[in-house]
C-alpha positions as CSV (number, residue, x, y, z in Angstrom):
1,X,-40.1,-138.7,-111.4
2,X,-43.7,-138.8,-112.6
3,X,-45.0,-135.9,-114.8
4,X,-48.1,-133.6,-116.0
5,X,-49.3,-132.4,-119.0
6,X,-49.7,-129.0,-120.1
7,X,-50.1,-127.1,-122.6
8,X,-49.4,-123.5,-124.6
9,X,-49.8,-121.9,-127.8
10,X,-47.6,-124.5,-129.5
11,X,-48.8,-127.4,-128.1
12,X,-48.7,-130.2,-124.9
13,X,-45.5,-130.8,-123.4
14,X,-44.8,-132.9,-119.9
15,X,-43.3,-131.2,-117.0
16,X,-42.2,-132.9,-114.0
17,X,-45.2,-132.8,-111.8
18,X,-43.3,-131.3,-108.8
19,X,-42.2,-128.0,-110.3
20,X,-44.3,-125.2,-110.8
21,X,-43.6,-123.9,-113.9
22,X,-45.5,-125.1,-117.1
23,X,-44.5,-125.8,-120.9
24,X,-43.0,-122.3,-122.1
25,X,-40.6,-123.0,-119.2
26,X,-40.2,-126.7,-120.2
27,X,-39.7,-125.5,-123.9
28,X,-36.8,-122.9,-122.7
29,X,-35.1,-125.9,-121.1
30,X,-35.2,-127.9,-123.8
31,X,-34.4,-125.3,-126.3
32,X,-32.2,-123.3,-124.4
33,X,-28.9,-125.8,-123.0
34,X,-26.8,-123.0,-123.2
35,X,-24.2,-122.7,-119.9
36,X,-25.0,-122.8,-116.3
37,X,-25.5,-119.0,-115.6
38,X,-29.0,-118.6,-114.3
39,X,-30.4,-115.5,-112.7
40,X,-29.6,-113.9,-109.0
41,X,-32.2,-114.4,-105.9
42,X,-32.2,-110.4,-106.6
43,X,-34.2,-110.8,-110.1
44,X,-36.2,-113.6,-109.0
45,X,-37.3,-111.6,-106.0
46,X,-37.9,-108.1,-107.8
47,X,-40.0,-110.2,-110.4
48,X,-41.5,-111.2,-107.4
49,X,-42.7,-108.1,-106.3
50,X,-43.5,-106.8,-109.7
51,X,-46.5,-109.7,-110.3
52,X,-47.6,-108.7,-106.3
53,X,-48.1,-105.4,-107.6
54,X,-49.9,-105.7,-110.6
55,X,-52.1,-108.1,-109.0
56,X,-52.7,-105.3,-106.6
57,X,-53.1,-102.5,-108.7
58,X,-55.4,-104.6,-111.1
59,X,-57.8,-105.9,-108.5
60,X,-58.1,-102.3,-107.3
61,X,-59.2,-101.3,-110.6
62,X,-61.4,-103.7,-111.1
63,X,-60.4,-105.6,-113.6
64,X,-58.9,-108.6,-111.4
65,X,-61.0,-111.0,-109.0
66,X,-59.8,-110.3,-105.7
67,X,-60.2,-113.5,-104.6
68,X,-57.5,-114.4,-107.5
69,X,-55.3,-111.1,-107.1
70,X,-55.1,-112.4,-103.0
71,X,-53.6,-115.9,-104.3
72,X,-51.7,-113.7,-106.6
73,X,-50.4,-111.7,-104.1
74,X,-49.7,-115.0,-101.4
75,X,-47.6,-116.7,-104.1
76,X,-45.4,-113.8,-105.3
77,X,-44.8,-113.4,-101.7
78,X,-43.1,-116.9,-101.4
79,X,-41.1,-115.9,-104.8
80,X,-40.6,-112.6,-103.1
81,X,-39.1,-114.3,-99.9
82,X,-37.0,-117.3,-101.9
83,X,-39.3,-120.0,-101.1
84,X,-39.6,-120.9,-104.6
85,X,-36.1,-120.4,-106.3
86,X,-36.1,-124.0,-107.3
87,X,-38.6,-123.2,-109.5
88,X,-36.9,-121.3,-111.8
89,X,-34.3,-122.5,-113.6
90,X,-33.5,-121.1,-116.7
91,X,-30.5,-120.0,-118.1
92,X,-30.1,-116.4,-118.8
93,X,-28.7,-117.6,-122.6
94,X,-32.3,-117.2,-123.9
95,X,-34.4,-114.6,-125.8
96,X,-33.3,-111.1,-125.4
97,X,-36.9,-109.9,-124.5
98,X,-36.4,-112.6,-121.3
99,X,-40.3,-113.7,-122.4
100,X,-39.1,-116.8,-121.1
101,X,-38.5,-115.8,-117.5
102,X,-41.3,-113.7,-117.4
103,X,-43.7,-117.0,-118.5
104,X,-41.3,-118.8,-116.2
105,X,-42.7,-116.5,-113.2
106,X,-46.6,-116.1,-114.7
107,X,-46.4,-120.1,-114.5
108,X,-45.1,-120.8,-111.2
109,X,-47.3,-118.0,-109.7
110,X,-50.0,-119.5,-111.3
111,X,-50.0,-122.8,-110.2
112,X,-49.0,-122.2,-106.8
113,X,-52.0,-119.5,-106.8
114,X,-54.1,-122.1,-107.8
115,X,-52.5,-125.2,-105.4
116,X,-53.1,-122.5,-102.7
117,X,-57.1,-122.4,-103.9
118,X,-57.5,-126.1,-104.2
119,X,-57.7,-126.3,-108.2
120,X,-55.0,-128.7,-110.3
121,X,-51.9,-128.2,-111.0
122,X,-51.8,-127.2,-115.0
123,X,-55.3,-126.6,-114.9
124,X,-54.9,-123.0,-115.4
125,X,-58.4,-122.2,-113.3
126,X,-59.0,-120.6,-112.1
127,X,-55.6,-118.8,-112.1
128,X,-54.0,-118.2,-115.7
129,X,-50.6,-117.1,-116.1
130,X,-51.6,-114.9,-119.2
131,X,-54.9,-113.6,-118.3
132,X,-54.4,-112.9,-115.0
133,X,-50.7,-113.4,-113.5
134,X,-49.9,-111.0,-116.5
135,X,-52.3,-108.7,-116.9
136,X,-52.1,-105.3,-117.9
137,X,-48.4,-106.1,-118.5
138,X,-45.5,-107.3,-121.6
139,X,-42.3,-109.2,-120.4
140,X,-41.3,-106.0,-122.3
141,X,-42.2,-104.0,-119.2
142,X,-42.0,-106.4,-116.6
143,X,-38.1,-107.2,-117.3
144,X,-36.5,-104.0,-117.6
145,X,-38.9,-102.8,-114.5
146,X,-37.7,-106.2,-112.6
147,X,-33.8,-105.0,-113.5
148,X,-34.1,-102.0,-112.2
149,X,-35.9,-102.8,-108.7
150,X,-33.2,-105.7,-108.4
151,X,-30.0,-103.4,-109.3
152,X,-31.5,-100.3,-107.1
153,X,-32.3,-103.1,-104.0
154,X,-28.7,-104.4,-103.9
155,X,-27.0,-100.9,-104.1
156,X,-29.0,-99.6,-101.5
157,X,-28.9,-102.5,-99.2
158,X,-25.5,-104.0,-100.1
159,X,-23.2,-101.9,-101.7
160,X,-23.6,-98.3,-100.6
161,X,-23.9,-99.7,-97.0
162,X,-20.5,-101.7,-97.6
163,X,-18.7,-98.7,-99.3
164,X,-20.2,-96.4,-96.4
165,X,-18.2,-98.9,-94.0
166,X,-14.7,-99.1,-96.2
167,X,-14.6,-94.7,-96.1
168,X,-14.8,-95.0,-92.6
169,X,-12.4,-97.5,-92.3
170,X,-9.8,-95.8,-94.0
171,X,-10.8,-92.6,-92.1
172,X,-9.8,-93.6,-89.1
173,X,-6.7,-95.1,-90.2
174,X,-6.0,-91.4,-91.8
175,X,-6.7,-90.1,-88.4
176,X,-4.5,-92.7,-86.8
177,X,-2.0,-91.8,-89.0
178,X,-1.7,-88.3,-89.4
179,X,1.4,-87.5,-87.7
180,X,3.3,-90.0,-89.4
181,X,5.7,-88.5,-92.0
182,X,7.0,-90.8,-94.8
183,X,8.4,-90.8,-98.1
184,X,6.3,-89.5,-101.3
185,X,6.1,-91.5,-104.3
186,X,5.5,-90.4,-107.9
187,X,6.5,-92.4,-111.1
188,X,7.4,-95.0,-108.7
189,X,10.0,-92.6,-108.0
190,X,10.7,-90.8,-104.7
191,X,9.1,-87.7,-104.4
192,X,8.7,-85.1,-101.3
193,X,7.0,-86.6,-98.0
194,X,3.5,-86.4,-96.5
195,X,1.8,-87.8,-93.7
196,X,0.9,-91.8,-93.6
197,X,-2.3,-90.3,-92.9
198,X,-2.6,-88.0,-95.8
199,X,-1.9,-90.9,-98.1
200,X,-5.1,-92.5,-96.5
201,X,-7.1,-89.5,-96.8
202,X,-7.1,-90.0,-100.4
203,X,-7.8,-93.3,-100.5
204,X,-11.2,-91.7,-98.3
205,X,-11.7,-89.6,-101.1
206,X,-12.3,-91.9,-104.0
207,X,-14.4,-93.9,-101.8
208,X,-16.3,-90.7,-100.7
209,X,-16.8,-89.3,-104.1
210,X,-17.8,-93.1,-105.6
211,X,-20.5,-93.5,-103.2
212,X,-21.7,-89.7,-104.9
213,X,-21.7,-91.7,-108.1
214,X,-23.4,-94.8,-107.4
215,X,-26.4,-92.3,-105.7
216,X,-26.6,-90.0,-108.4
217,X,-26.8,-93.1,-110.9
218,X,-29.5,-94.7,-109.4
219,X,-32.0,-91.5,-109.8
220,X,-32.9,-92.4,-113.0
221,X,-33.4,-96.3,-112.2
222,X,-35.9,-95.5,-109.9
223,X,-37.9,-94.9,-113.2
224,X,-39.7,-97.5,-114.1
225,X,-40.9,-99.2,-117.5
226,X,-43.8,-100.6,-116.5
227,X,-46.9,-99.7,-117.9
228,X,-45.2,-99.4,-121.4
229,X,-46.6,-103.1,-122.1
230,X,-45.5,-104.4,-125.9
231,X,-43.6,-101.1,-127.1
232,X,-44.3,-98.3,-124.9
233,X,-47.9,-97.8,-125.5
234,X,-49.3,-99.1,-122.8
235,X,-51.6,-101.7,-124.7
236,X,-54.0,-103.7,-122.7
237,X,-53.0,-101.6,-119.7
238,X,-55.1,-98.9,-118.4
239,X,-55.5,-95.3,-117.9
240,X,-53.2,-94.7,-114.1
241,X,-51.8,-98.4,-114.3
242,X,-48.3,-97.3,-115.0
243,X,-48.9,-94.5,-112.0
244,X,-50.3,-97.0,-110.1
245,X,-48.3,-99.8,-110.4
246,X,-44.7,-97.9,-109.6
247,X,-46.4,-96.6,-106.5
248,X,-47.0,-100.0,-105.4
249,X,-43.6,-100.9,-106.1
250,X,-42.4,-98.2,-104.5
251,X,-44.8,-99.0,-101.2
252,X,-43.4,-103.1,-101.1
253,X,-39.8,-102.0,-101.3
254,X,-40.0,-98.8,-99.5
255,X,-38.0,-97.1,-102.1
256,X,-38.4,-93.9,-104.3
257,X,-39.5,-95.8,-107.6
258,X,-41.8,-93.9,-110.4
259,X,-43.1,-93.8,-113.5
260,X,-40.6,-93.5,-116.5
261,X,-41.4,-90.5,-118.5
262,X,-41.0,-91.8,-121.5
263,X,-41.3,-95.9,-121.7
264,X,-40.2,-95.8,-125.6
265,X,-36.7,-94.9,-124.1
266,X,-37.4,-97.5,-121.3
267,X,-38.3,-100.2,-123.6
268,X,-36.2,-99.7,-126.3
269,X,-33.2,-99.2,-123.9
270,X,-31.8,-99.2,-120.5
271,X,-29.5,-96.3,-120.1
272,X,-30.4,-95.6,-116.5
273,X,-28.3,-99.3,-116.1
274,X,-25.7,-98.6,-118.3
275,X,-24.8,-95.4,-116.2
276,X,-25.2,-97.3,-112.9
277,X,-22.6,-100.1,-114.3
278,X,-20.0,-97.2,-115.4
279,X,-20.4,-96.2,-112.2
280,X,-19.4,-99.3,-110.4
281,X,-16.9,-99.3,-113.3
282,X,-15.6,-95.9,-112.0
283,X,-15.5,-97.3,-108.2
284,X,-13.9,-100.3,-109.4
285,X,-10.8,-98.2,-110.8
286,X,-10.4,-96.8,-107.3
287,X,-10.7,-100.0,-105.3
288,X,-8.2,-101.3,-107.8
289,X,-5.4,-98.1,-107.5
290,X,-6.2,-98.3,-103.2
291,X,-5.8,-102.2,-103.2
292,X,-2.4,-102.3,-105.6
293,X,-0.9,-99.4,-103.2
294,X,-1.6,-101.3,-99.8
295,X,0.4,-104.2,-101.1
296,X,3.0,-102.1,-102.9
297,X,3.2,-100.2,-99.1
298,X,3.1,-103.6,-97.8
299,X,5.5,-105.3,-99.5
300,X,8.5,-107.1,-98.3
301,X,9.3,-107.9,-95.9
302,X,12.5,-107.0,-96.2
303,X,13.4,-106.0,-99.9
304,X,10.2,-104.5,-100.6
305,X,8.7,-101.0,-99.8
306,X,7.5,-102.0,-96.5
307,X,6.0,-99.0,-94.5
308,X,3.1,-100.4,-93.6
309,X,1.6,-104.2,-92.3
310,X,-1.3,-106.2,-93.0
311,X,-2.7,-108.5,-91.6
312,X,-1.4,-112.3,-92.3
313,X,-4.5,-114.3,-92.5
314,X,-3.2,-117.3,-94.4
315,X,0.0,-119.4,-95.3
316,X,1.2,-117.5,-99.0
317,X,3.3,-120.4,-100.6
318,X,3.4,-124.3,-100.9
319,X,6.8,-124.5,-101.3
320,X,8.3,-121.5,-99.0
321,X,7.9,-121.3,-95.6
322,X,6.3,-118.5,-93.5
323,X,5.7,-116.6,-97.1
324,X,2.5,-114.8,-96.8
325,X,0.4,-112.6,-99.3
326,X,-1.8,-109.4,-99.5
327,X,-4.3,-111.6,-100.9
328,X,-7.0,-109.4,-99.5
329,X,-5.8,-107.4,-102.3
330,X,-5.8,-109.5,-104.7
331,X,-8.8,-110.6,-104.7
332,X,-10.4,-107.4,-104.6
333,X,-8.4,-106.1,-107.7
334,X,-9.6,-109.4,-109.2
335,X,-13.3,-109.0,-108.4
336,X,-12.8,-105.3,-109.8
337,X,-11.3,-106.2,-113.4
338,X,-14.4,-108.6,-113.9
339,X,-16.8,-105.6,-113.0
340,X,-14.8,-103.6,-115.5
341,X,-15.5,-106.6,-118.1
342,X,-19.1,-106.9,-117.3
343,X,-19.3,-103.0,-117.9
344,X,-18.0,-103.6,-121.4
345,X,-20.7,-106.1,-121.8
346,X,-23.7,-103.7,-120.5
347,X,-22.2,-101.2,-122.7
348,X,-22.8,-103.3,-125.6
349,X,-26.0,-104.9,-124.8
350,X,-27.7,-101.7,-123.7
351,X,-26.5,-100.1,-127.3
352,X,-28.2,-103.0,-129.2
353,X,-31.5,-103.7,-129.4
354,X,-33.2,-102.6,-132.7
355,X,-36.2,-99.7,-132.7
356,X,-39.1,-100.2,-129.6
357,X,-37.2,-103.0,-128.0
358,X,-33.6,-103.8,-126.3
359,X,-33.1,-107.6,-126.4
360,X,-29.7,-108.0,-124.6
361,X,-31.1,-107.5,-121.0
362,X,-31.0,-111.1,-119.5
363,X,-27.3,-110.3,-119.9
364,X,-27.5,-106.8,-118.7
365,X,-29.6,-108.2,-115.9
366,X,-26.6,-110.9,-114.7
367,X,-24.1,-108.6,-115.3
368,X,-25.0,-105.8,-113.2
369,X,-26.3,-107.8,-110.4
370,X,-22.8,-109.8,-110.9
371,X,-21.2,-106.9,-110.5
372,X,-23.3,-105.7,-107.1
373,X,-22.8,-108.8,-105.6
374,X,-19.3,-109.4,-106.2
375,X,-18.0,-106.0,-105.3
376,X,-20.3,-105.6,-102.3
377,X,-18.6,-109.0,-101.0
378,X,-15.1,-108.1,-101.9
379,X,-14.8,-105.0,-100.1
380,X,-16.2,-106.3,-97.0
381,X,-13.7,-108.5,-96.7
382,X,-11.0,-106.4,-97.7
383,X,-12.2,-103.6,-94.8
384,X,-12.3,-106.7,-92.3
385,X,-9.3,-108.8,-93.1
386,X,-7.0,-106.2,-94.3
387,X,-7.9,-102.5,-93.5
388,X,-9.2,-102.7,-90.3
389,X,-5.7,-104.3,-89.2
390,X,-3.0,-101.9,-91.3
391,X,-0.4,-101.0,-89.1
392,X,2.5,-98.5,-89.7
393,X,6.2,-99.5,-89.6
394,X,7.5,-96.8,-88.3
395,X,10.7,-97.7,-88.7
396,X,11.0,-98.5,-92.1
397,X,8.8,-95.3,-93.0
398,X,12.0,-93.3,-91.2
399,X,15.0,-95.5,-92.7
400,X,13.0,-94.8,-96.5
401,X,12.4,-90.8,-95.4
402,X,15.5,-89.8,-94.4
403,X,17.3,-92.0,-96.9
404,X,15.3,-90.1,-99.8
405,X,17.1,-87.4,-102.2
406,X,14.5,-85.7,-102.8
407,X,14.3,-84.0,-99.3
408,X,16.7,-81.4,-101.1
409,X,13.8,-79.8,-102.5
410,X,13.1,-77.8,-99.3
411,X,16.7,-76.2,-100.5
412,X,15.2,-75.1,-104.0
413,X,14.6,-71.1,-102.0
414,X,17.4,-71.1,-100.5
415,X,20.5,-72.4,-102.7
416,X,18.5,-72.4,-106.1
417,X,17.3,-75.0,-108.4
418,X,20.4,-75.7,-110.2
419,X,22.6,-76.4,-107.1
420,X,20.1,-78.2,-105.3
421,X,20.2,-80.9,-108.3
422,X,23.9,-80.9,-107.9
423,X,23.9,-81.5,-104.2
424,X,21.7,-84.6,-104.8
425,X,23.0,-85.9,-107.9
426,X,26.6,-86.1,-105.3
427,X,24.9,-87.5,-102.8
428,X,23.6,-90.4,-105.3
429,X,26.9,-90.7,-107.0
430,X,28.5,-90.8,-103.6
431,X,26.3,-92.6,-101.7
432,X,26.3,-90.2,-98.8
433,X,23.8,-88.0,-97.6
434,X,22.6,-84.9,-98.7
435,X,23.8,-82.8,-95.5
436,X,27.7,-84.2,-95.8
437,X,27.4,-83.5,-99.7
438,X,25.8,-79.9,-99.3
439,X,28.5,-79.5,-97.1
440,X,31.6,-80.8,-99.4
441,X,30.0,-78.4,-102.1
442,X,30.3,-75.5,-99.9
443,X,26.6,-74.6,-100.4
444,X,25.2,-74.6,-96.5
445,X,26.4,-75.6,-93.0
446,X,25.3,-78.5,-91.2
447,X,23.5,-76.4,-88.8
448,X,21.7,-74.3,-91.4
449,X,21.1,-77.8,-93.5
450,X,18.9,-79.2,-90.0
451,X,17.2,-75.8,-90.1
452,X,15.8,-76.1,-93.6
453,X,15.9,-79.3,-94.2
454,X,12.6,-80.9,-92.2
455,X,10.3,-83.6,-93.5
456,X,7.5,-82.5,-90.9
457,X,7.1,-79.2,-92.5
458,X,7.2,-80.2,-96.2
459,X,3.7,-81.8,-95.8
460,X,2.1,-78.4,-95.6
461,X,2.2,-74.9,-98.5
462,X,4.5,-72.9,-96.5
463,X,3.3,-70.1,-94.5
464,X,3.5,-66.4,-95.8
């Protein structure tokens, strides 16, 4: 591998003459063998877009050749399409600030500017990553902005879409369901019955009310840092750049981004991304109570609960034959504690940070695009290989139903608390049913027993 010099404020350094970046870049490397962890295509696009814009908005104003801001502009396009991921590989173990990354994105756009306008390769000329790739901007703005655009992208595009899909997924199978009476549970205990489908509507309803959450979270991402520069003043910005520059944002990704109110609070913090994680953290804690029922309902098959099936999609067990696993669920309950984890990290980092500046957010960055990604994927594939192909089993959802004591409860207005608990305490100890032990008692009749005592109309407040 051959190499080139360059040089920054410290000094010359060599950098492999096929890569892009220059010698802050080279230094991070070096300095910086911390892990593998590096950061999503999400990041490295929305950085992307962020150096497109301020090329944009700084040529517009003046202050920028065009003639340079148009190379800009053609090289934060490939970044903002993935053509130059190689490019940037540093670990997100770093400085807090992630000046770094940023010089690791001024650098590659800079010599790929300049490769596109025939100059050399570490030349800087006549496209400088400082002077012009990062004008009117701090890797103090630039980050935080860059998380947000990345963490809003992916929920829009990924997650909401894919939660969106699992609600109406487990709509219809409340639909298909409806009519199916079974066996309530609480305190793993059996309880009165409800429909199959009633069960599911539930399920329907966390989902429904998490998608609510995630939206109402990401209103105050679309506010934007940028602008703020070093500490919120705007410094070697301009008057309308921070206006200016989340309009242009907002154009490219042809979402409702703005300027942040106040960029002291979006400097020296990112809240707006602490609220979006406990909000995955909140959908996570659904996912996790629907996934753990399905394979509770699923389990068996024949000495477990058993009232519904799932779809077998893979051999369970080395060792026992035809074993297999809701391992849809499993995974998906997996993927959810690790979001729960990386909330706990996002609520530390975003609480640290000392007085203008918050210097956890390469963290914060992988950890809530972590988070995106992973439970994007994993309910996907729990909807497809496990939702979508739930069936009842009718049969064991009758043989647990009519087997349950608790079906006495429909006799609490008729024969009284008190002897209701009697009749099914007998009926235990005997192991007989509640209509011969209601009987032995002397409390009812058969006859008037089959007139109370239905499971179709205990799903529903009684009429007046």
């Amino acid at each position: 591998m051959g190499y080139r010099k360059e040089k920054d404020s410290m000094g010359e350094l060599e950098v492999p003459e096929d890569r892009y970046y220059g010698a802050q870049t080279q230094r991070s490397l070096q300095n910086f063998k911390i892990g593998g962890e590096r950061f999503q295509r999400e990041l490295i696009r929305a950085y992307g877009i962020v150096k497109k814009a301020a090329a944009k908005v700084n040529s517009d104003a003046g202050r920028l050749d065009v003639k340079i801001a148009d190379a800009i502009a053609s090289a934060s396009d490939e970044v903002i399409d993935g053509k130059l991921d190689e490019h940037f590989p540093l670990v997100i173990w770093q400085t807090g600030s992630g000046t770094q990354s940023n010089m690791n994105f001024n650098e590659v756009i800079s010599n790929r500017a300049i490769e596109m306008m025939g100059g050399t390769l570490g030349s800087k000329d006549p496209v400088h990553p400082n002077d012009h790739v990062n004008m009117s901007q701090s890797t103090n703005d630039t980050f935080p902005t860059a998380i947000n655009i990345a963490a809003v992208e992916s929920t829009t595009h990924k997650l909401i879409p894919e939660l969106e899909e699992l609600r109406h997924s487990l709509d219809s199978k409340s639909k298909e369901f409806d009519s199916i009476i079974k066996l309530g549970r609480t305190h793993l205990q059996d309880a009165t019955p409800l429909s199959l489908g009633q069960e599911f509507s539930g399920y329907t309803s966390a989902i429904e009310h998490g998608i609510e959450r995630i939206k109402n979270a990401l209103k105050s991402c679309y506010e934007l840092a940028i602008g703020g520069t070093a500490v919120g003043t705007g410094i070697n910005s301009f008057e309308g750049y921070a206006e200016a520059a989340a309009n242009e944002i907002s154009s490219i990704t042809s979402l409702p981004f703005k300027t942040a109110q106040n960029k002291f609070e979006a400097l020296g913090g990112q809240d707006c991304i602490v609220d979006l994680s406990a909000a995955l953290k909140t959908v996570s804690g659904s996912l996790f109570k629907i996934a753990n029922d399905i394979r509770w309902l699923a389990s068996g098959p024949r000495s477990g609960i058993g009232e519904i099936l799932i779809p077998s999609n893979e051999p369970g067990s080395s060792i026992m034959p035809g074993k297999v696993n809701p391992t849809q669920c499993e995974a998906l309950t997996m993927v959810c504690t690790q979001v729960m984890g990386n909330d706990t990290t996002i609520m530390v980092a975003g609480a640290s940070g000392n007085f203008e500046l918050n210097v956890y957010r390469p963290v914060i960055a992988y950890n809530i695009l972590q988070s995106i990604r992973i439970l994007s994927d994993a309910i996907n594939s729990f909807r497809v290989n496990c939702v979508d192909g739930i069936e009842a089993n009718k049969e064991k959802i009758d043989t647990n139903l009519y087997n349950s004591l608790m079906l006495i409860t429909a006799l609490n207005s008729h024969i009284g608390y008190d002897k209701a608990a009697e009749v099914a305490k007998k009926a235990y100890k005997d192991n007989s049913s509640l209509r011969d032990a209601i009987i032995t008692l002397g409390y009812m009749s058969g006859e008037d027993f089959d007139k109370f005592v239905k499971p179709e109309e205990m799903v529903t407040p009684s009429k007046k």
